[in-house]
C-alpha distance (Angstrom), angle and dihedral (degrees) to the residues before:
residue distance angle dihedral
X1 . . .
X2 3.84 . .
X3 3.90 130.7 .
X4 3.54 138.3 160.8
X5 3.85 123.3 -154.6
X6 3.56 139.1 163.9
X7 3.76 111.5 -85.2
X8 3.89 102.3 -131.7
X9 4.22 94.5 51.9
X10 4.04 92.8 40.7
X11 4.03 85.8 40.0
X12 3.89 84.9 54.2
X13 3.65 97.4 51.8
X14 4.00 96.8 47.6
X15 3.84 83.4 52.5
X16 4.04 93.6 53.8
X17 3.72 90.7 39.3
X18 3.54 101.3 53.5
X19 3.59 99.3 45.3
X20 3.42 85.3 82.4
X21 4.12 89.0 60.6
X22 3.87 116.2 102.3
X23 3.84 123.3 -147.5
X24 3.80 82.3 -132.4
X25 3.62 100.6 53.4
X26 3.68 108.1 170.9
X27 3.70 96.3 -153.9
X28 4.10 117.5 48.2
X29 3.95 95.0 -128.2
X30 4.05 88.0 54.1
X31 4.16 84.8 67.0
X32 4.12 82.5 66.0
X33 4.19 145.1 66.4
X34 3.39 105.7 -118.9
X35 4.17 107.8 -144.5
X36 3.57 131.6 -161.0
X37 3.36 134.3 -164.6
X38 3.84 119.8 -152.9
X39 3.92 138.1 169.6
X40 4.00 86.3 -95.2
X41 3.63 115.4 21.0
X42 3.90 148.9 2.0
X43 3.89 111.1 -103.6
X44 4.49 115.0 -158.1
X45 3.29 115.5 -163.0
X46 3.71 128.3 -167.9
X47 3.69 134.4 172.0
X48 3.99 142.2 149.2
X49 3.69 90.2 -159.8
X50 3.70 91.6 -92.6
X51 3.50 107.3 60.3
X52 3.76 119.1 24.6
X53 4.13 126.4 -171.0
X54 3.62 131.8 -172.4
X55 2.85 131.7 -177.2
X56 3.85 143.3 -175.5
X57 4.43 136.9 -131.7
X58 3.42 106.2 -156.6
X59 3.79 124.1 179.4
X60 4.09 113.3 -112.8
X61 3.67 143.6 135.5
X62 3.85 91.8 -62.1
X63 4.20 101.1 31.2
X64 3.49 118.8 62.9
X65 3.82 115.8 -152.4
X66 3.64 136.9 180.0
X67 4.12 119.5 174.0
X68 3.81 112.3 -167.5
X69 3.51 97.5 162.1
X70 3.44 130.5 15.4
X71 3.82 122.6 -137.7
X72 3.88 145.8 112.6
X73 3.94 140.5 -100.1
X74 3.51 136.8 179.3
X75 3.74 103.7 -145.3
X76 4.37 124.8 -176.4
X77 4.02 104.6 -98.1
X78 3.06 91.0 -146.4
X79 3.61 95.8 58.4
X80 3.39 108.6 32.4
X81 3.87 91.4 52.0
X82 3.73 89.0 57.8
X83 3.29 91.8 43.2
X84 3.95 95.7 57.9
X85 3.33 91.0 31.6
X86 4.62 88.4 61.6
X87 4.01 96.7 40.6
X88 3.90 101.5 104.5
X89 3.77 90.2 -148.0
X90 4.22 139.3 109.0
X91 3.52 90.8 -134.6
X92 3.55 136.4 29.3
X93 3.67 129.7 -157.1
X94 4.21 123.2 -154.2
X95 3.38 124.8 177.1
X96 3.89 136.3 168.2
X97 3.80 118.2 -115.6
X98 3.47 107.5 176.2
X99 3.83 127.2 2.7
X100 3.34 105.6 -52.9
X101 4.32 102.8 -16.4
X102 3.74 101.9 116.7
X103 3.28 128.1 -150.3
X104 3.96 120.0 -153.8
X105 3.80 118.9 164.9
X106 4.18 133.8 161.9
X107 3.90 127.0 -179.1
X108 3.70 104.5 -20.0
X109 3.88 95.0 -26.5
X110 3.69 122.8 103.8
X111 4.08 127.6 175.1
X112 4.12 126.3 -178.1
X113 3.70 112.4 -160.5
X114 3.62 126.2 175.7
X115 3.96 108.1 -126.5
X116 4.22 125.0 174.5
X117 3.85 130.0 -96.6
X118 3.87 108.0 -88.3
X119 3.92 77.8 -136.3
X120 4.01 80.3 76.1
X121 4.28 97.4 45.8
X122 3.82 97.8 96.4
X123 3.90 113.5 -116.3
X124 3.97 119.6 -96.5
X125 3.98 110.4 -159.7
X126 3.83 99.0 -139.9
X127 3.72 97.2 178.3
X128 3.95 111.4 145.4
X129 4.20 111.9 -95.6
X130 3.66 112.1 -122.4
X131 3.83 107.4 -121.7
X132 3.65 94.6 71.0
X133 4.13 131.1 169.6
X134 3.66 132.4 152.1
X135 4.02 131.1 -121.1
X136 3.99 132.2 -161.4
X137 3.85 102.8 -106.3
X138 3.31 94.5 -130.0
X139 3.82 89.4 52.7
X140 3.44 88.6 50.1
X141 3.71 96.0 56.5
X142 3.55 87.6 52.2
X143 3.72 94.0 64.6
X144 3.45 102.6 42.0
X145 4.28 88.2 48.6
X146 3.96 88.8 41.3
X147 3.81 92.5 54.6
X148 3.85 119.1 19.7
X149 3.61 99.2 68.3
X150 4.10 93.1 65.7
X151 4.06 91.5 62.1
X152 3.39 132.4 109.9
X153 3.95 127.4 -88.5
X154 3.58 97.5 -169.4
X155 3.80 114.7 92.6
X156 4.04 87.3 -149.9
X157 4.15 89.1 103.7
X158 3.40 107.0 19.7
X159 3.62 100.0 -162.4
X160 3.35 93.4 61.3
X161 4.24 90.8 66.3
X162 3.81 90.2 67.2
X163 4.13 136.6 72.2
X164 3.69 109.5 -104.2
X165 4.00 105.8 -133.3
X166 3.92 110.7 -162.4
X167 3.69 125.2 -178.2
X168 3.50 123.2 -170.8
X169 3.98 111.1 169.4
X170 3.71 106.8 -55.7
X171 3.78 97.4 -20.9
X172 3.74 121.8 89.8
X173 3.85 134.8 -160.2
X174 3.41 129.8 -157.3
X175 3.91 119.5 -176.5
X176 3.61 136.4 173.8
X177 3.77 124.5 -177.7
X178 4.08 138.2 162.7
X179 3.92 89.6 -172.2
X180 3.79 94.4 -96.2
X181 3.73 101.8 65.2
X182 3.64 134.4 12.8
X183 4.00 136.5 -143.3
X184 3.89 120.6 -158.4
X185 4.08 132.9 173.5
X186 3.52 123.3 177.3
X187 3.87 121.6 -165.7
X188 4.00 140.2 154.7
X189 3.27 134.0 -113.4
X190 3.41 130.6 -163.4
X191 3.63 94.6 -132.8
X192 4.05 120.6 80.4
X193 3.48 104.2 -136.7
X194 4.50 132.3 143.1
X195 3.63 120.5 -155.4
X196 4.02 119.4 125.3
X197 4.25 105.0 -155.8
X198 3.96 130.1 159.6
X199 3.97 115.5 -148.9
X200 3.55 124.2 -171.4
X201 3.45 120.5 -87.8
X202 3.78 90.6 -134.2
X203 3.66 93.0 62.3
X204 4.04 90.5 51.7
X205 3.58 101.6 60.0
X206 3.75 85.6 54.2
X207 3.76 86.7 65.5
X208 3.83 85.9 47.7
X209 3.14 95.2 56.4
X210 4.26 90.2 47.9
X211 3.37 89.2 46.9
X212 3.80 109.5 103.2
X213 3.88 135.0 176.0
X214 3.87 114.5 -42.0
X215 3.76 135.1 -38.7
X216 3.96 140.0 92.2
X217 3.96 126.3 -45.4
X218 3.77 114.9 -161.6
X219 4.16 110.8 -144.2
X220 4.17 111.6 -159.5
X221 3.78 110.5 175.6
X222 3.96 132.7 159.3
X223 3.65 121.2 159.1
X224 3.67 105.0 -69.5
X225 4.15 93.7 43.0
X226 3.24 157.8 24.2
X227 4.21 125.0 -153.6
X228 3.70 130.2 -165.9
X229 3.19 109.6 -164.1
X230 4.51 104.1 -163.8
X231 4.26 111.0 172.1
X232 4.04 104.6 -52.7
X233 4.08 98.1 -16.0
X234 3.62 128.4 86.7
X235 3.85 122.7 -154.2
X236 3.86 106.2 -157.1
X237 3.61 119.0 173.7
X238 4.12 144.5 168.8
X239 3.72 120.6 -94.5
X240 4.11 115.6 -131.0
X241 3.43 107.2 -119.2
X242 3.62 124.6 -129.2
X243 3.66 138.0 73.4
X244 4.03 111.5 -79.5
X245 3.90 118.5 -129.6
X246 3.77 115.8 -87.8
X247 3.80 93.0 -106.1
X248 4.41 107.5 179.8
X249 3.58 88.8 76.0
X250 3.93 90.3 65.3
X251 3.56 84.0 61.1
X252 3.51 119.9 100.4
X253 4.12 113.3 -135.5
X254 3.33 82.1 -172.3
X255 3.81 149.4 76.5
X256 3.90 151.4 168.3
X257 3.56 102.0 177.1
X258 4.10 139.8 53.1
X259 3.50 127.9 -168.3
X260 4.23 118.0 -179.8
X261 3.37 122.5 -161.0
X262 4.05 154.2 -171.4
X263 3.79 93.6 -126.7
X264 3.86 91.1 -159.7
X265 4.39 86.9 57.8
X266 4.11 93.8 48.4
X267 4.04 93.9 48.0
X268 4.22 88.5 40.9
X269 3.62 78.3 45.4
X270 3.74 100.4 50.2
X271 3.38 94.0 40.4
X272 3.79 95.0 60.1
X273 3.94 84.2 53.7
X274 4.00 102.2 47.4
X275 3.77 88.4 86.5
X276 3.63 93.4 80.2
X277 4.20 107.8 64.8
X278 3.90 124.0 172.7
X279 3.96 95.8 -145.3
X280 3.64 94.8 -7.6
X281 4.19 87.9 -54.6
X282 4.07 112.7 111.3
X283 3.73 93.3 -144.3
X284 4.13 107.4 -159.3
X285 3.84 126.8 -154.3
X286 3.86 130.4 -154.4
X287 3.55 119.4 -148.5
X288 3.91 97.4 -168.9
X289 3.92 123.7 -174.1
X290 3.77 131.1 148.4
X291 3.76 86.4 -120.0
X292 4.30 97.2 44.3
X293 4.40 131.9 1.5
X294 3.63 95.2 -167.2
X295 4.24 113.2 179.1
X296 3.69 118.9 -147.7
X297 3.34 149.0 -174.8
X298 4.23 138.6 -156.0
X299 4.01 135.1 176.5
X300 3.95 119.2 171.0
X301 3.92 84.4 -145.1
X302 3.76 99.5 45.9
X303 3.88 116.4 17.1
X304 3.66 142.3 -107.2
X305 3.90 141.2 -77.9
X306 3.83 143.0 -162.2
X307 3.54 132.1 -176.9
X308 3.92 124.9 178.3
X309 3.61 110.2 -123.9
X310 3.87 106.1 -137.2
X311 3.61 105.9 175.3
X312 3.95 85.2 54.4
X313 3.99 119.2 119.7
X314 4.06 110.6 -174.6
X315 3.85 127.4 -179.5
X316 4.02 115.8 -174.0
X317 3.77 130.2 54.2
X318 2.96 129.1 -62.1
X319 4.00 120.1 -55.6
X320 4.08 143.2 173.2
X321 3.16 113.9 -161.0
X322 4.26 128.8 171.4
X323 3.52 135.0 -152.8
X324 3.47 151.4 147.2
X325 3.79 112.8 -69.4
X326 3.74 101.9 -154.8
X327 4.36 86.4 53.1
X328 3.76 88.1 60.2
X329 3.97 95.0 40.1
X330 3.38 91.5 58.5
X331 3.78 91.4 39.7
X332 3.29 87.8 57.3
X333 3.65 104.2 45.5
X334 3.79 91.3 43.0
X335 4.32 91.5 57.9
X336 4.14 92.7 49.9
X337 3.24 122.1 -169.9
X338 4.30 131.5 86.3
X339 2.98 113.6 -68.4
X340 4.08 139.6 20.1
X341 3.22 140.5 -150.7
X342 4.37 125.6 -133.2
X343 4.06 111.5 -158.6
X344 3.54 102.2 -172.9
X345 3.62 124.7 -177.9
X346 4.33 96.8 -176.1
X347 3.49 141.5 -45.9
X348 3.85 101.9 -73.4
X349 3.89 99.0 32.9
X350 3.67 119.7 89.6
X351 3.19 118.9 -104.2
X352 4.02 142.0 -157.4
X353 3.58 137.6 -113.1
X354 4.19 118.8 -159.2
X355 3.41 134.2 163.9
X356 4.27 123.8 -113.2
X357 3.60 85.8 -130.4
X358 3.81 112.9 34.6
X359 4.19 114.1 45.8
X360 3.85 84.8 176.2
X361 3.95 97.7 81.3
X362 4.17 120.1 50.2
X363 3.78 126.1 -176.6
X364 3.46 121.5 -165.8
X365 4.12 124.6 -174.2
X366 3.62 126.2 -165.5
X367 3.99 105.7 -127.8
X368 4.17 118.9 -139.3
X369 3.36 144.9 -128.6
X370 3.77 115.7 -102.2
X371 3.83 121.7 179.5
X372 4.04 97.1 -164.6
C-alpha cells in the first residue's frame, strides 16, 4: 500500500474516525484507525463496537490524493494522529514495507510504526437500514441538543441513558428523561415511516460534533441500528434494548397557573443562586403572586438568597413551588429563545417549561420537597 494526501483533509478524517475509539477498547484492533486504500479514495474506519465512523478522502479541489497501491492498515490512533498531526509538511506520504511496518514520512520527517493486519480489525456490516428519511443538519443538531442532556447517567436502567426516537407517520418524537425531568421535540418529516428506537446519548453528540454548517443528514434505522449518514462519514451505532417508559401520561393536559418569563433574567438569576447547595443540590424556590414571583434560595451551612424577578408575569393564586435549579437551567438553556413559559399545575406536580415562540420543544421538571 502507498498513498499520499494532503495533511489537513487526511488529518481531518483520522480525527472523525477515531472519536469513535474508546480508551477501554475491548478488542485490541478497536485501540486503532483502520485505513484503506482503494482505486479512488482512502476509507478510516473507527469503532469501539458501539459506535462505529467511517469516513472517506476523496481527491478534489482542496485534497490532494495520489493511490499507488492499494491496501489496508490498522494503525494506533493514538499514534498515528500525533504523528500526522507533528510532520511539518502539506502532504504526507505512508506506505507499507513489510507486513504491517508502516512507513509515513512528510518534508524531511519519516516515522515506521508497526500497525496490525486489517485481516485482524473485526468486520462492521455498514449496509444502509431500511426505514430511511433525511433531516436538515442544523435541525438535527437541534434535537439531539434539545433532548440528550435530560437522560440518565446511571447505568441502573439502561434505556433510560439513550434518546427515545418515535415515528408515527410523518410526526416524530424525540424524548429524553432520567426520571426527574423530561426532554421532548416533535418535528415532521416528509417521509411516512414507524419504528420507535432509543440510542445512546453518547453516540449523538458524536454526530453533533460531525455536524457542520448546513445541508442534508440521511437517518437509516431498523432495530439493531441507527446510521447518520453527514457528507462522506457514516455514524452507525447500537440501539439500547428495552422498551422505553410510556412518557405522555407524565404530561400534564392540564393547568391552573402561568408564569412568563425573560429566559435570559431567570438563568442570570439562577445562576447568582447556585452557590448555595443542600448536599451539593442548589434547591430553588418560587414565590409566585400576581402582584410579586420572587426566587429564593436557603442552606443551614451556607446562607440564603432572594432576588425579585422583574421581568416575571404570573396569573393564578398564589403558589411556592421548589426544585432543582440546575434542571431548570438547563431547561432553559436547552428551549432558547426570550422568553418562557411555566404551566404549573401545584406545588408537588411536575410541571412544564415551553417556549412563547417554539411549541415544538417541552421541558418538564419535577419540583421537591423542602421543609424550610
Amino acid at each position: 500500500m502507498y498513498f499520499k494526501v494532503s495533511k489537513k483533509e487526511f488529518y481531518n478524517a483520522l480525527s472523525v474516525a477515531s472519536r469513535a475509539i474508546s480508551n477501554f477498547s475491548p478488542l485490541p484492533a478497536f485501540s486503532g484507525v483502520k485505513i484503506e486504500a482503494h482505486t479512488d479514495c482512502l476509507v478510516l474506519t473507527g469503532s469501539d463496537s458501539d459506535v462505529s465512523i467511517q469516513t472517506k478522502v476523496e481527491k478534489n479541489d482542496e485534497c490532494f490524493l495520489e493511490i499507488r497501491d492499494m491496501g489496508s492498515i490498522v494503525i494506533e490512533s493514538k499514534y498515528i494522529l500525533d504523528i500526522v498531526r507533528k510532520i511539518d509538511a502539506s502532504e504526507i506520504e505512508l506506505e507499507m514495507i513489510d507486513g504491517s511496518l508502516t512507513k509515513i514520512s512528510g518534508n524531511t520527517a519519516e516515522f515506521k510504526i508497526n500497525g496490525m493486519r486489517a485481516e485482524e480489525y473485526p468486520a462492521i456490516d455498514f449496509s444502509k437500514p431500511s426505514e430511511c428519511f433525511t433531516l436538515n443538519a442544523d435541525v438535527l443538531k437541534k434535537v439531539i441538543l434539545q433532548t440528550s442532556f435530560a437522560t440518565s447517567d446511571k447505568e441502573t436502567r439502561p434505556v433510560l441513558t439513550g434518546v427515545n426516537f418515535n415515528c408515527n407517520g410523518n410526526t416524530l418524537q424525540c424524548v429524553a428523561t432520567d426520571s426527574y425531568r423530561l426532554a421532548k421535540k416533535t418535528i415532521d418529516i416528509e417521509e411516512e415511516l414507524t419504528f420507535n428506537i432509543t440510542i445512546p446519548s453518547k453516540s449523538l453528540h458524536e454526530v453533533v460534533k460531525t455536524l457542520e454548517g448546513e445541508g442534508l443528514v440521511e437517518i437509516a434505522v431498523n432495530d439493531k441500528k441507527a446510521q447518520f449518514r453527514i457528507h462522506n462519514t457514516i455514524i452507525q451505532t447500537r440501539l439500547i434494548d428495552g422498551v422505553y417508559p410510556e412518557t405522555d401520561r407524565l404530561i400534564p393536559l392540564t393547568f391552573d397557573y402561568e408564569l412568563t418569563i425573560d429566559s435570559h433574567d431567570l438563568l442570570n438569576a439562577i445562576d447568582r443562586a447556585s452557590f448555595i447547595k443542600n448536599d451539593g443540590v442548589s434547591i430553588i424556590k418560587f414565590s409566585l403572586s400576581e402582584q410579586e414571583c420572587v426566587l429564593s434560595s436557603k442552606s443551614v451551612e451556607v446562607g440564603s438568597s432572594m432576588e425579585v424577578l422583574n421581568s416575571a408575569s404570573f396569573t393564578g393564586d398564589a403558589l411556592e413551588i421548589s426544585c432543582n435549579g440546575r434542571y431548570v437551567f438547563d431547561a432553559i438553556k436547552a428551549i432558547g429563545g426570550n422568553l418562557v413559559t411555566f404551566s404549573l399545575c401545584g406545588d408537588m406536580k411536575p410541571f412544564v417549561i415551553r417556549s412563547v415562540n417554539d411549541d415544538s420543544v417541552l421541558q418538564l421538571v419535577l419540583p421537591v420537597r423542602t421543609y424550610a
